[in-house]
C-alpha angles and dihedrals in degrees: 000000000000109000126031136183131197125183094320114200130181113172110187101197102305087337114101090209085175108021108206095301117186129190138126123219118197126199121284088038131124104200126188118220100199132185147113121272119285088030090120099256096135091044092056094045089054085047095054082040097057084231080121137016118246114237088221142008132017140273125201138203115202089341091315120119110229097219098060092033110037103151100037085053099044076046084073102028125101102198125179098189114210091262101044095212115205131167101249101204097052112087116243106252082044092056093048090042082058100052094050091054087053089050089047092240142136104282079216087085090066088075091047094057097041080057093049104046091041099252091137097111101037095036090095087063131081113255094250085067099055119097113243092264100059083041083064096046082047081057097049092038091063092042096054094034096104085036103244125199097233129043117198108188117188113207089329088170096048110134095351115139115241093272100052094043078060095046088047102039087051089048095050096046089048091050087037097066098085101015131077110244139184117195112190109199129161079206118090099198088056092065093045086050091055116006132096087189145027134205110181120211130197130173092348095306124096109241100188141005115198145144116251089244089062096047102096087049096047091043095220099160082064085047095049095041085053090055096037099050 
């Protein structure tokens, strides 16, 4: 598998941000992450990452455990965080230049990605120019430049019109085919739209697992309205 969670804790304080989630995600897979605002998604997603410790518990990328090797897993993470945060000023095809030289990589693969996530017309601009929606292409760009195996993609759709959450659902599902992604949402259709799979969080504790063809059986809008009003 490549990620694995075992009873996964983060207190802040009295607060159980993350309260003791377990689930495993193996390659191939797109896996929802859904939940309301404040269900400790994000939290969860900067643990896998290594950005902050667990309290408890341990998370692993490809069988190693993050907290004992941070760089060697980020190494193979692709990770958008919410915010998506860019250096404006700086044009498109020099940005990505710059992360590749971060990841110690060709900078011939920049011109690789700017063809795969569709960049090829506004990679000439500077990033403060681009709509929202090629903003969001620049962030997944620079998460898939040194070609990780895992993708772990925090609230990507937020804010996006009708025609770029299409541009952006297809692009994930196409990148998504070999690779291992997590796609954290508060929206339920935008998991139907992408996802293979669902675990539901709520208040730091995962309510429901299940794959997107059982979810009529199993009634998990119902499930997910409850939790959300």
């Amino acid at each position: 598998m490549s990620i694995e969670v075992q009873n996964l804790s983060k207190n802040y304080g009295t607060q159980k941000a993350v309260n003791s989630i377990n689930f495993t995600i193996n390659k191939g897979e797109i896996v929802g992450f859904l939940g309301p605002n404040g269900a400790g998604k994000t939290t969860t997603m900067k643990m896998l990452n290594g950005y902050i410790n667990p309290t408890e518990g341990a998370a692993f990328i490809n069988g190693l455990e993050v907290a004992e090797n941070r760089i060697e897993c980020q190494q193979n993470i692709g990770y958008l965080p919410e915010h998506n945060p860019l250096y404006l000023d700086m044009y498109v095809r020099e940005y990505l230049i710059f992360c590749a030289s971060i990841h110690k990589i060709d900078k011939t693969e920049v011109e690789n990605i700017i063809e795969k996530v569709g960049l090829k017309s506004e990679s000439h601009k500077k990033i403060k120019q681009l709509s929202k929606g090629y903003r969001q292409r620049v962030g997944l760009a620079s998460a898939m430049i040194h070609n990780p195996d895992v993708l772990i993609l925090d609230e990507p759709t937020t804010g996006l019109d009708p025609n770029q959450l299409i541009e952006i659902r297809a692009l994930i599902k196409e990148v998504g085919k070999d690779k291992t992604v997590l796609f954290s949402t508060h929206i339920l259709q935008e998991v139907e739209a992408i996802c293979d799979r669902v675990i539901l969080i709520h208040k730091g504790e995962i309510v429901a697992d299940t794959l997107l063809s059982e979810l009529k059986n199993k009634n998990l809008e119902t499930l997910f309205k409850e939790l959300t009003n």
